[in-house]
C-alpha positions, 0 to 999 in steps of 0.5 A: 194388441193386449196390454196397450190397445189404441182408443180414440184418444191414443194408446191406452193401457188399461191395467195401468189406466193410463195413456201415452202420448195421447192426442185428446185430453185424458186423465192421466198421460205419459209423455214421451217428449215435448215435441206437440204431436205427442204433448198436447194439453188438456189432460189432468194428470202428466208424467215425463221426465224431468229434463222435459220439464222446461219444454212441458211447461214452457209449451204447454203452460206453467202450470200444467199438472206435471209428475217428473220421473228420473230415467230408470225410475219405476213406477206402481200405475195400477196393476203395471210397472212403468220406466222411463229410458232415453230415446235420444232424440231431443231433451228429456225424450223417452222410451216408456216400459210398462211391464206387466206380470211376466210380460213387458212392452216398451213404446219407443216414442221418436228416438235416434241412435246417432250420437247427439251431445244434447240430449241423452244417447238412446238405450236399448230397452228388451222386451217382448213387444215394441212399438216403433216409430218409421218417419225414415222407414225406407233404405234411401235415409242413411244418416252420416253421423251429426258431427261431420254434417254440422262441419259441412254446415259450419264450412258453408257458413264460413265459405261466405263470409261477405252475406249472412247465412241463415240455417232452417230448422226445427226449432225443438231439438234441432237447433240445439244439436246444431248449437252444441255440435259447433262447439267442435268448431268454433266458439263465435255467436250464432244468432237465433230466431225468438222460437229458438232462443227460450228452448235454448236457454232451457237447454242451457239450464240443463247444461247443455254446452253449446256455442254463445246465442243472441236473440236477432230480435235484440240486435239494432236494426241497423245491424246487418248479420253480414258474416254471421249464422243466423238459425231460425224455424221453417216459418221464418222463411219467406215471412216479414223476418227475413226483409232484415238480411241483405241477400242471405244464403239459405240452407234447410237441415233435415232428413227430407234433404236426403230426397232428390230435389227436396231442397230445391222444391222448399226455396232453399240454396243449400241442403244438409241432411241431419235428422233427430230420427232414427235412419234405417239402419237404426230402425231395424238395428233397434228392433233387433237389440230389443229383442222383440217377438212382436213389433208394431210400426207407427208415425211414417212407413209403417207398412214398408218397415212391417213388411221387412221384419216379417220377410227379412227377420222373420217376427209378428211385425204390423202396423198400427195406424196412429192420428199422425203419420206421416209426421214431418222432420222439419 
């Protein structure tokens, strides 16, 4: 590696003394996305998105230090040209382009290329070298696009009607492609868990149209949720939060779902496969439209996805060890 070399406290690029996504406080960060494996607290100096800005500073403090940039805006750091451009993974989330003399790298962060009306669709971004991602880097993930598995969901919930339905899933990004996608079906109130209701709202004040919430804290305690759709975060499963609901169905939606057994092994009745990352086709689709001569592969199977480029397309593909692989898609 050249322009971005991997230090201790994440990818550091020295012409632009910066780094990206760092996993220990530095002085200045480029943020990707709000998720907390990549925005973690500490350094002096933040840059991302302005449709990341609510998540930032609701995660990581009001008053972080937080410099806000349009996507396609470009940026004089040091001796580099750096861009922000959609990843379409959650909202706010980007692709960060440093370019250097004659020479340009593009970091992915996490992205998908199906489509999501919550967040901004991904853009492919050329360049010579590209970082990327693998959470779901191996042929078995095959997503179906999100609107026919969020029907499948809605389906489920009103085949019983006589229990409440209580959907896991992450509470970032998940929840609200969930929400926005049912607007397609119906414009009833879904109840949320609180770790999802204050990341909703900041969806909404970014205009993002998705179908009515209620928080399940506000409701009385006598109020069974008998019919309704509840969408709460894995930790609401099995904790105290659940004593309310009279014997509810349960389902998990997530990428591992696609896995055999996965369901059955987490405690859940029903599964939905429904994933904010790129699929493998996506993933080796991306790496084709950037046009990347050199690919460095992060966060999952980064030696399966290594291994195709160079046998099957032939690039200077490698991968590069970050501190969280193996990340979740919870």
């Amino acid at each position: 590696m050249t322009l971005i070399t991997v230090r201790p406290e994440g990818l550091y690029c020295e012409k632009g003394d910066f780094f990206i996504d760092p996993w220990k406080a530095v002085d200045r960060a480029l943020i990707t996305h709000a998720h907390s494996d990549h925005a973690r607290s500490g350094s002096s100096h933040y840059i991302a998105t302005g449709q990341s800005e609510g998540i930032l500073r609701k995660r990581l403090g009001s008053e972080m230090p937080l410099q806000t940039v349009e996507y396609g805006d470009r940026l004089k750091l040091g001796e580099t040209w750096v861009s922000f451009h959609p990843a379409g993974h959650v909202l706010g989330s980007a692709q960060i382009r440093v370019e250097y003399k004659e020479e340009v790298w593009v970091v992915s962060g996490d992205y998908k290329r199906c489509a999501d009306p919550s967040c901004t669709p991904f853009e492919v971004v050329p360049c010579d070298t590209f970082i990327t991602e693998a959470t779901f880097g191996l042929p078995i993930y095959r997503w179906d696009r999100g609107a026919e598995t969020v029907r499948r969901i809605y389906d489920w919930w009103q085949a019983d009607l006589e229990r409440p339905s209580i959907l896991f899933g992450y509470a970032f990004g998940k929840a609200q492609r969930i929400l926005s996608e049912l607007t397609r079906f119906t414009d009833q109130p879904v109840y949320v868990h609180g770790a999802i209701h204050g990341l909703t709202e900041i969806y909404r004040q970014q205009g993002v149209a998705m179908v009515p919430t209620l928080c399940t804290s506000e409701m009385p305690r006598s109020y069974s949720f008998t019919g309704d759709l509840v969408l709460a975060p894995p930790s609401g499963h099995r904790s105290s939060w659940m004593k309310r609901f009279k014997h509810p169905q349960t389902a998990f939606a997530s990428g591992w779902m696609a896995v055999r057994g996965a369901r059955r092994r987490r405690g859940y009745e029903r599964g939905f496969v429904l994933s904010d990352h790129a699929d493998w086709p996506g993933l080796i689709q991306t790496v084709q439209d950037t046009g990347a001569q050199r690919v460095y592969v992060t966060h999952g199977q980064s030696e399966v996805v290594s291994r195709y480029l160079q046998e099957s397309l032939h690039l200077e593909a490698m991968p590069l060890e970050t501190l969280f692989e193996g990340e979740a898609d919870i």
